[in-house]
Backbone bond lengths (Angstrom), bond angles and torsions (degrees), N, CA, C in turn:
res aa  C-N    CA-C-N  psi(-1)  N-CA   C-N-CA  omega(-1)  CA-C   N-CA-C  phi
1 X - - - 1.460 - - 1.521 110.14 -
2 X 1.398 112.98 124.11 1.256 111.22 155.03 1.910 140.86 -55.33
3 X 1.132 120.80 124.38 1.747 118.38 179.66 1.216 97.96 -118.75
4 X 1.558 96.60 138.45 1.843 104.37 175.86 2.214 95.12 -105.72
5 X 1.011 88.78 114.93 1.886 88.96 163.50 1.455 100.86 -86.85
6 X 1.590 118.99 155.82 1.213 130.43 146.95 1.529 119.28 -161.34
7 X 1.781 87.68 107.70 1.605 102.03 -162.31 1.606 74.09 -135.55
8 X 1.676 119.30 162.91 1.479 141.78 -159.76 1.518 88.54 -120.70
9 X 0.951 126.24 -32.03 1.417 129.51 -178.56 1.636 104.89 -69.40
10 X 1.704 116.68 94.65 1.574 117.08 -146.61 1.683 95.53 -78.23
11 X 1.506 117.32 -38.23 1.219 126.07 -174.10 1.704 100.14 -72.02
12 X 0.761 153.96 -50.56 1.383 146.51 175.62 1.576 106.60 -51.30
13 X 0.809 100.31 -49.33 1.509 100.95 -173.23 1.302 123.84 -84.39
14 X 1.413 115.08 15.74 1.493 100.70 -173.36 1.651 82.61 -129.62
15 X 1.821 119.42 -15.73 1.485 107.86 166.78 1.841 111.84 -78.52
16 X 1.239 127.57 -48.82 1.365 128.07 144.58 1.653 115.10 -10.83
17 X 1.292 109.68 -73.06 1.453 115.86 -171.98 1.992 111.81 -61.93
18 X 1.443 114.26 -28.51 1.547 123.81 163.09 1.063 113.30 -66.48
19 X 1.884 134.67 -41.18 1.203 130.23 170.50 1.320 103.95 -79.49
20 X 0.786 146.18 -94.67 1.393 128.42 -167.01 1.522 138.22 -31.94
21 X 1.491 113.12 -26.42 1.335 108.11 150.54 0.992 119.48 -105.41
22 X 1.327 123.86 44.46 1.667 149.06 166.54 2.205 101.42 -88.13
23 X 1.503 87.08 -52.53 1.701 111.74 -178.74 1.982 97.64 -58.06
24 X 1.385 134.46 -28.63 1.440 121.26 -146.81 1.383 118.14 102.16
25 X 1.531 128.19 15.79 1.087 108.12 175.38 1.737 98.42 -124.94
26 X 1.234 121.24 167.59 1.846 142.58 176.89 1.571 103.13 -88.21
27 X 1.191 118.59 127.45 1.385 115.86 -179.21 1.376 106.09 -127.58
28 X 1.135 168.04 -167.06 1.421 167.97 -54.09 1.570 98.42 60.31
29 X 1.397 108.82 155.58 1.446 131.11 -176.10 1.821 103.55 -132.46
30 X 1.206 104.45 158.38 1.482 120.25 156.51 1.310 116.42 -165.88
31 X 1.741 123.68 146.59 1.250 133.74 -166.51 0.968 138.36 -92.02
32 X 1.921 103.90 -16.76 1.741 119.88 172.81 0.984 101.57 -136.09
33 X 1.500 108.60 -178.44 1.426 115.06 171.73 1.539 132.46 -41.55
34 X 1.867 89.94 -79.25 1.645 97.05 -175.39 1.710 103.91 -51.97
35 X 1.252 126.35 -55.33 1.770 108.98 172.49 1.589 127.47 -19.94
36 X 1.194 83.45 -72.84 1.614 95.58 162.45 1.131 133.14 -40.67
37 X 1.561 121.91 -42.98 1.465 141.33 143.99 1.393 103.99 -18.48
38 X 1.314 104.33 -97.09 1.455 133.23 -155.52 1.528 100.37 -58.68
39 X 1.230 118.94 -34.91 1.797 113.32 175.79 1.435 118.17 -64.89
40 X 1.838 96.93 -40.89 1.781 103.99 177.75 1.294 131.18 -75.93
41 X 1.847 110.29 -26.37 1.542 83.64 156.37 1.892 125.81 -102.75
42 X 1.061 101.11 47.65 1.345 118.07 170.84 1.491 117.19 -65.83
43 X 1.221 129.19 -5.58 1.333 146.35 -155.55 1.586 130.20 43.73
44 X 1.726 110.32 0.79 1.187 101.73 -174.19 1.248 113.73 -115.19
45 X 1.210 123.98 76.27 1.685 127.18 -164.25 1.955 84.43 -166.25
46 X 1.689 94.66 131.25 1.655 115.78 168.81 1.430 123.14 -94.82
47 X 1.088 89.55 -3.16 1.724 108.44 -178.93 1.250 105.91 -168.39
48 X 1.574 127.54 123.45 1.479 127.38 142.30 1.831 126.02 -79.18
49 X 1.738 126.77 124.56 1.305 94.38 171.42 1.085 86.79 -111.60
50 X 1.724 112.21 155.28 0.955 119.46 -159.24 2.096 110.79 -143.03
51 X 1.455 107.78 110.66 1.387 90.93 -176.35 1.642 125.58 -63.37
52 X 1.336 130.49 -172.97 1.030 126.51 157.03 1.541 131.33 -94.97
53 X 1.889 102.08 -40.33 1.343 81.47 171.64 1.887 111.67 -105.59
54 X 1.324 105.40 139.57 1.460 128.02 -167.48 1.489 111.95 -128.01
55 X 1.232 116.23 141.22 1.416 112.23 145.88 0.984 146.83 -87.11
56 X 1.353 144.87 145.07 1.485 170.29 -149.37 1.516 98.70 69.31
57 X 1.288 145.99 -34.90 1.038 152.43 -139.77 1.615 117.49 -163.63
58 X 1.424 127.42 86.12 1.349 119.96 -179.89 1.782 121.54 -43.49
59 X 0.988 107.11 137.71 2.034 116.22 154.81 1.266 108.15 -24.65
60 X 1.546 138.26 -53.45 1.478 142.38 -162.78 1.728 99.34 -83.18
61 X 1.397 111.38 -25.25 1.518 116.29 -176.43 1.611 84.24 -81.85
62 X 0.912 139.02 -105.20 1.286 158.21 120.43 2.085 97.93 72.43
63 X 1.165 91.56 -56.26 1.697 100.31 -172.63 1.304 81.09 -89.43
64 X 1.217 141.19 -108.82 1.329 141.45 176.64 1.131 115.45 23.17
65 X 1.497 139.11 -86.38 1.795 132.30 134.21 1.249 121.56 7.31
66 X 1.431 120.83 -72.22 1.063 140.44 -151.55 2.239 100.11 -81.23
67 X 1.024 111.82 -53.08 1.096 101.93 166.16 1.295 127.12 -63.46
68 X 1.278 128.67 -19.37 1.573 127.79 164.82 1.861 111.10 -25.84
69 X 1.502 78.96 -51.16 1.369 104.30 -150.74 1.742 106.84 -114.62
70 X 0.813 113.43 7.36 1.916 104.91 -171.98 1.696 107.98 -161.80
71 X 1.427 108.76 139.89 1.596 100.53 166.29 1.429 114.64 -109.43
72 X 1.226 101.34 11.91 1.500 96.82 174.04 1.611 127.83 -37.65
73 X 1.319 120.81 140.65 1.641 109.83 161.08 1.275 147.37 -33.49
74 X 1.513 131.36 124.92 1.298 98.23 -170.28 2.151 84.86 -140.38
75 X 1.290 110.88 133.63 0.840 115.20 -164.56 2.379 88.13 -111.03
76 X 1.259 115.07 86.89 1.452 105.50 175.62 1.511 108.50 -53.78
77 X 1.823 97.05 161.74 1.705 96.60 -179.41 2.058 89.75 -139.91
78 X 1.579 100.96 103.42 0.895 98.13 -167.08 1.466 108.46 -109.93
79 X 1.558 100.92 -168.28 2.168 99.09 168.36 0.795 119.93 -80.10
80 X 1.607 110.19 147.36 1.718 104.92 -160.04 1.499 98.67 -88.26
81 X 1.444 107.02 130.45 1.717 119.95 169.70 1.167 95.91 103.54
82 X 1.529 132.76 -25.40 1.510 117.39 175.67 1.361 112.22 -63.71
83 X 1.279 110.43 112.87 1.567 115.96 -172.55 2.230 105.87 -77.12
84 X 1.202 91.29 -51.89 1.581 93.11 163.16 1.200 118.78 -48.34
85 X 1.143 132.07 -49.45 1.967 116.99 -175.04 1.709 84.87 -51.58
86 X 1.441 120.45 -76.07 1.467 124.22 -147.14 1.683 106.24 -55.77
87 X 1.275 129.72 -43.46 1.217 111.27 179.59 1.708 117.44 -73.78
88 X 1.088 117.18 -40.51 1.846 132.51 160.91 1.405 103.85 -29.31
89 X 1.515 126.55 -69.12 1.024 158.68 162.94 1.913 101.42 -26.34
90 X 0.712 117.66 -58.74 1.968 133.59 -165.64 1.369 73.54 -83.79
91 X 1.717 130.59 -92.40 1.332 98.24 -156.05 1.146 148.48 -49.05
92 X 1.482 105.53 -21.27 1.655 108.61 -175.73 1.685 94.03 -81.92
93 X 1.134 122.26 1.10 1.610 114.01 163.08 1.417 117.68 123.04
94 X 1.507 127.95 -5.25 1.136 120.08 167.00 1.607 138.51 -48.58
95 X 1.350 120.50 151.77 1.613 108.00 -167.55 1.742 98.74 -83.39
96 X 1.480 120.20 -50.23 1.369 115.21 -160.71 1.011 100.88 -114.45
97 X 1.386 130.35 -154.48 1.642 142.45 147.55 1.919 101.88 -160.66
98 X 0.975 115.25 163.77 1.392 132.82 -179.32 1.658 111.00 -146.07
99 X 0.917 109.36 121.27 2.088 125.77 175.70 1.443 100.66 -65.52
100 X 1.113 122.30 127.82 1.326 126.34 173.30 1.846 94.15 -101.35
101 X 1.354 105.41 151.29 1.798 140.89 -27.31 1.523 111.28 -42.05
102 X 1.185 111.01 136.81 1.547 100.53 173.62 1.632 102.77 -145.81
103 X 1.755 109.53 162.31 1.296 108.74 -173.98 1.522 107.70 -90.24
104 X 1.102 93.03 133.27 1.406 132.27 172.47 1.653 116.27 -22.36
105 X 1.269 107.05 -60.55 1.445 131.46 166.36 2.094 95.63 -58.12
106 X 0.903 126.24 -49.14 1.317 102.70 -148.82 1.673 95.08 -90.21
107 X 1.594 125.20 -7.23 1.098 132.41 173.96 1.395 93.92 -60.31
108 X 1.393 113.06 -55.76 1.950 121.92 -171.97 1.232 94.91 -50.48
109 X 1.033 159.75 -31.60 1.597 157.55 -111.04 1.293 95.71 -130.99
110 X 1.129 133.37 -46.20 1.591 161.85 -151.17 1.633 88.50 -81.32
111 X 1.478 104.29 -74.04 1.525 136.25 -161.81 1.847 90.77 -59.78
112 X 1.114 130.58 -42.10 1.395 126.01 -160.69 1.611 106.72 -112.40
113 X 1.188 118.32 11.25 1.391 140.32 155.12 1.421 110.09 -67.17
114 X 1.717 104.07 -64.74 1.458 104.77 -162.46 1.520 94.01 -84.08
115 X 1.538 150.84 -53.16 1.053 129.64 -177.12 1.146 141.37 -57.46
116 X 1.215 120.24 -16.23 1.738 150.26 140.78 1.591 103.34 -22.11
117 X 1.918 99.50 -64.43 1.647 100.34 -174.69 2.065 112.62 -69.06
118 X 1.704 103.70 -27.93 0.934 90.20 175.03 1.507 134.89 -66.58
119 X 1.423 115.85 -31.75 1.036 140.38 170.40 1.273 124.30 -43.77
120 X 1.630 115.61 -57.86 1.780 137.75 132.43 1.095 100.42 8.40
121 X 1.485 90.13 -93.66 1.624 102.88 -160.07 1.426 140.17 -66.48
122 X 1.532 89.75 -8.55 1.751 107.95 179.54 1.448 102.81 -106.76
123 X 1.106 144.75 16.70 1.822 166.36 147.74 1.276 100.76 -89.03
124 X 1.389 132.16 -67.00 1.687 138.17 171.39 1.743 105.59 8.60
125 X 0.936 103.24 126.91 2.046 105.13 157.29 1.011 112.36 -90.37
126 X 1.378 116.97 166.51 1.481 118.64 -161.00 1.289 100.88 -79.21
127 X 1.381 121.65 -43.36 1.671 125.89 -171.18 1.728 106.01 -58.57
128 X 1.536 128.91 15.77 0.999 141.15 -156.89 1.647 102.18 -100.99
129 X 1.383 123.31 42.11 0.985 132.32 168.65 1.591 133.80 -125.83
130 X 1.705 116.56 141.26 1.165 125.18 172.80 1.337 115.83 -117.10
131 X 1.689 96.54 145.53 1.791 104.92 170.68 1.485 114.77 -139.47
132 X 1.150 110.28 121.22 1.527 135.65 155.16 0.906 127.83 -96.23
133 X 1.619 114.32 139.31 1.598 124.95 -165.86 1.795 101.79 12.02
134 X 1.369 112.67 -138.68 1.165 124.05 -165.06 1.795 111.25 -57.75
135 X 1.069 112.09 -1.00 1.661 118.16 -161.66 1.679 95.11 -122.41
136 X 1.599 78.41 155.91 1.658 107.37 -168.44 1.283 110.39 -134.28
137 X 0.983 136.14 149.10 1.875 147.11 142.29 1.139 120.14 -142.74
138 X 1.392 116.84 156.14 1.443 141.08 -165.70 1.892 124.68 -153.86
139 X 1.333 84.20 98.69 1.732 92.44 -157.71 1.461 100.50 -45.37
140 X 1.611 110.59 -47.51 1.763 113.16 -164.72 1.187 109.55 -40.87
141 X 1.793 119.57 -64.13 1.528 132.78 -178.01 1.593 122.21 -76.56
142 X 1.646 108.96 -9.48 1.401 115.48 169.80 1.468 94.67 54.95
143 X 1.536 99.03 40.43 1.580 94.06 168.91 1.609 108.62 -115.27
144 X 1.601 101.13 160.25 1.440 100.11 172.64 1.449 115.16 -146.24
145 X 1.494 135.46 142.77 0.961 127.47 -170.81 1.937 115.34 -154.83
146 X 1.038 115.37 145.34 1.238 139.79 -174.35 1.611 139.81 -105.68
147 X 1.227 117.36 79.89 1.363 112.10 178.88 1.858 95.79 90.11
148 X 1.596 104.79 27.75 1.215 89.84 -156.64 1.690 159.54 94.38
149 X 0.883 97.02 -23.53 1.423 150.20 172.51 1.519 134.68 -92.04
150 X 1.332 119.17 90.90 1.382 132.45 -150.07 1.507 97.38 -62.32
151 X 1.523 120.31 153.00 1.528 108.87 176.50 1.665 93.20 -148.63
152 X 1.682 79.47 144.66 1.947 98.30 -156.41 1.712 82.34 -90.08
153 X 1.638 113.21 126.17 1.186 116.15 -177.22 1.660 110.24 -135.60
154 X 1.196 125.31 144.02 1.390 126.40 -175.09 1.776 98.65 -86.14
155 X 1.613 113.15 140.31 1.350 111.08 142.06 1.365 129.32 33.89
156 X 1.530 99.89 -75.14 1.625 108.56 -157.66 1.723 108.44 -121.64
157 X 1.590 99.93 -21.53 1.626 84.20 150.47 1.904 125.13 -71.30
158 X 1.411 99.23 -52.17 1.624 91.62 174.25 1.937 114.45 -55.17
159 X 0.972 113.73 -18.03 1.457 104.60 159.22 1.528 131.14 -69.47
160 X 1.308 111.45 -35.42 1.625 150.51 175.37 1.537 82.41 -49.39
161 X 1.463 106.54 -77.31 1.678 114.66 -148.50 1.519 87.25 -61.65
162 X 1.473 132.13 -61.05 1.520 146.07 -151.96 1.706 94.52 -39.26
163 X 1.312 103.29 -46.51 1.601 114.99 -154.50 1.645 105.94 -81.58
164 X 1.527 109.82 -29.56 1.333 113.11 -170.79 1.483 79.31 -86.06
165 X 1.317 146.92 -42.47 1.748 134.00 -167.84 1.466 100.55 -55.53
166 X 1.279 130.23 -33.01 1.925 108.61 -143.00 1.712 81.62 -93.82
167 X 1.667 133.73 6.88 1.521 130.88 175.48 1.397 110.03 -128.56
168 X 1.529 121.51 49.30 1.887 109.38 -169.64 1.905 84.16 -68.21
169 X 1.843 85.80 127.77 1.680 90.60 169.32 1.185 108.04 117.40
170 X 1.225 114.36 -11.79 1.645 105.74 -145.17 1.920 96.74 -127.39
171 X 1.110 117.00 139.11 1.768 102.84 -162.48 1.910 78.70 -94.86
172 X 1.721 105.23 139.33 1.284 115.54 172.11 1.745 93.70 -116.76
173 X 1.186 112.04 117.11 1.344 130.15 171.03 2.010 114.55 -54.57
174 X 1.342 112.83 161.63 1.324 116.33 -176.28 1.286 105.50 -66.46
175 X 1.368 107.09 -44.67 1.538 108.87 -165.70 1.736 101.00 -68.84
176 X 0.873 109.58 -34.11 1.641 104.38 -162.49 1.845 94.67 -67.90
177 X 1.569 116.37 -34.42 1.154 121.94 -173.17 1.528 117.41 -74.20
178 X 1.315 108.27 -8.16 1.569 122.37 -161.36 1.512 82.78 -100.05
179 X 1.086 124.53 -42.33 2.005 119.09 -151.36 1.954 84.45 -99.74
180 X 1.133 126.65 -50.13 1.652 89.53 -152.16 2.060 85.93 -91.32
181 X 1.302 118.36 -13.59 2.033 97.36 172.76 1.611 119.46 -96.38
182 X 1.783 115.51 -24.04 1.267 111.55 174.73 1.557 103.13 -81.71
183 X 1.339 112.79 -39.19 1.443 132.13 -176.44 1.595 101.47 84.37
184 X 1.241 102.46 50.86 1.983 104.31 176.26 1.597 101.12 -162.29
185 X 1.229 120.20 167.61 1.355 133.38 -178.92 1.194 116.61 -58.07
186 X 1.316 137.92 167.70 1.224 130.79 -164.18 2.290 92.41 -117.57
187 X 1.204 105.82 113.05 1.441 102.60 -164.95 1.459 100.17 -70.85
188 X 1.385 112.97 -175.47 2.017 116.93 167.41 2.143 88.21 -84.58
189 X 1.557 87.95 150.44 1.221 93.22 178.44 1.686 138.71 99.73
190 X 1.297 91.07 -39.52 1.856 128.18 -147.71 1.805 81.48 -59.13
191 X 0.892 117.67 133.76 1.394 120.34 176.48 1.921 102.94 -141.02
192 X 1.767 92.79 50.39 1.929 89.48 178.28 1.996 85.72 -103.91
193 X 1.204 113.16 -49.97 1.432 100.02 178.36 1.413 122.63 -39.76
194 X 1.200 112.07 -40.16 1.545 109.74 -171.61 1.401 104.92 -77.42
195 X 1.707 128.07 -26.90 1.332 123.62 172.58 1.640 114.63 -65.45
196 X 1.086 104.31 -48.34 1.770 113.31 -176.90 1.509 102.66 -42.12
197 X 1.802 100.43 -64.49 1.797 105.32 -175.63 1.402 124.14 -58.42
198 X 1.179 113.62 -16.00 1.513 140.59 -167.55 1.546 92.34 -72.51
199 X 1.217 122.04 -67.71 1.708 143.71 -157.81 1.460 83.88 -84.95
200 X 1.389 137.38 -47.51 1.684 97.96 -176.78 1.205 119.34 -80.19
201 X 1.098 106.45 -30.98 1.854 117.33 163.10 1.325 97.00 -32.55
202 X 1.009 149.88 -100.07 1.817 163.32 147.39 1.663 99.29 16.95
203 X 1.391 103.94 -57.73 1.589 84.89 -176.59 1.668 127.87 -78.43
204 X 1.340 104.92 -11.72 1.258 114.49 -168.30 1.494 102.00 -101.22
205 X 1.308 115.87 1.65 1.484 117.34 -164.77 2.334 80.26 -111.37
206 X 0.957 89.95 2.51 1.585 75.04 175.37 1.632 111.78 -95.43
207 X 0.684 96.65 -25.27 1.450 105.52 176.46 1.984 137.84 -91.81
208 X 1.664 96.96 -23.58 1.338 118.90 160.06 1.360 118.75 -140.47
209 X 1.414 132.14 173.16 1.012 148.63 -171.52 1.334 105.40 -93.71
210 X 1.559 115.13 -60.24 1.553 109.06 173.52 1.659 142.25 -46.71
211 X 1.211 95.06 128.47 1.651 98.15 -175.70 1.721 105.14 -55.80
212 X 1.162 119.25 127.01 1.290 117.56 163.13 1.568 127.26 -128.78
213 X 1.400 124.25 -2.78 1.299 126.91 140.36 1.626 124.30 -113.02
214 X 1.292 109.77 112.87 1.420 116.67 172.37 1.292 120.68 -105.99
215 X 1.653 120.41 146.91 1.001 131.99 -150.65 1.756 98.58 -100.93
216 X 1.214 141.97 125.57 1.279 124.76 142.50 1.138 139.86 -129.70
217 X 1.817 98.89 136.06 1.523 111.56 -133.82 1.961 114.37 -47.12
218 X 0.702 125.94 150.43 1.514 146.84 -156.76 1.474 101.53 11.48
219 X 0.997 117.05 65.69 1.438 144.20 138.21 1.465 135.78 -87.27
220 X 1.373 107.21 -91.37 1.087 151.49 159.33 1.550 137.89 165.16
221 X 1.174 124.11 -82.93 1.397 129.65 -158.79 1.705 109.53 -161.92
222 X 1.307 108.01 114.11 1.790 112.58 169.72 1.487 112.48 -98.28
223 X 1.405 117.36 145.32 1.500 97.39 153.48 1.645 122.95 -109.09
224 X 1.549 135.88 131.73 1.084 125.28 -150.36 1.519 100.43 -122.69
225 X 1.449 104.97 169.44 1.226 110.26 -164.04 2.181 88.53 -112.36
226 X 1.490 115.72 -157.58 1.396 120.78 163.49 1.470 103.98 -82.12
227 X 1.598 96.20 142.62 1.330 108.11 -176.93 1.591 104.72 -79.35
């Protein structure tokens, strides 16, 4: 699989880019934003990581763009403890984020999390589909839809929904949602689950009125049908 990095920091990124295609994977680099732009929606990249701060064009600009137009992965690489990059970051649609300085190995971990799911889903059989009440998915086409109604979903929300489908009824906890879609532990704090569910909530609420993911409190997450 190809990964596009684009971090400005040239020395980081070109030791990054040796370890990681040290692991089996193709990496490409870029140094600013719009580069980065123009490489990521190129269609041939399985993962973008992508810093936040950049020149000509910030990371938050950067995804923003890029989701117009692409669902590709985007794993942000933000400041460590800045809680704003990482949630900013999730809403405008990213799958992961990572605190810089960070180890090396757990970047790989990150990186072989999400291609794992890609891999999934592009192996998937077609008969690889579930439907609840008004909602649908389909691993083969990594499609999902609502009331009829196609719904533009990132990565790790259509995993989100996939995982809450194979239990309508059944409360699937954060942690369980953190280890088999981020494919990592669920930290103290970690507030990327609640962004992911947050944003599909939003998309699925565009299209119907009915609540269909509910939250319960330190639980996790049901998916419900009409009462």
């Amino acid at each position: 699989m190809r990964i596009l990095l684009v971090d400005d920091d040239i020395e980081l990124a070109n030791m990054l880019s040796e370890y990681i295609q040290n692991q089996g994977f193709e990496v490409d680099c870029a140094h600013d934003g719009e580069q980065g732009l123009e490489l990521a929606l190129c269609n041939k990249y399985a993962l973008v990581l992508l810093d936040v701060m950049l020149p000509t064009i910030d990371g938050f600009e950067v995804l923003k763009r890029l989701r117009a137009q692409s669902l590709v992965p985007v794993i942000m690489l933000t400041a460590k403890g800045d809680d704003f990059d990482r949630i900013f970051g999730l809403e405008l649609g990213a799958d992961d984020y990572i605190p810089k300085p960070f180890n090396h190995r757990e970047l790989l971990a990150r990186i072989k999390a999400i291609t794992r799911r890609i891999e999934y889903i592009n192996n998937s059989q077609p008969k690889a589909e579930l439907a609840f009440a008004d909602l649908s998915v389909c691993m083969h086409s990594r499609s999902a839809q609502v009331a009829g109604a196609a719904l533009t979903l990132t990565g790790t929300e259509f995993a989100i929904l996939h995982l809450l489908m194979q239990e309508p009824g059944a409360i699937v906890s954060k942690e369980q949602i953190s280890e088999q879609v981020l494919g990592r532990r669920l930290a103290p704090y970690d507030r990327s689950i609640d962004m992911h569910v947050s944003n599909l909530r939003k998309k699925v609420a565009e299209h119907i009125e009915n609540e269909r993911i509910r939250t319960v409190r330190g639980a996790g997450y049901v998916l419900i049908g009409d009462a």
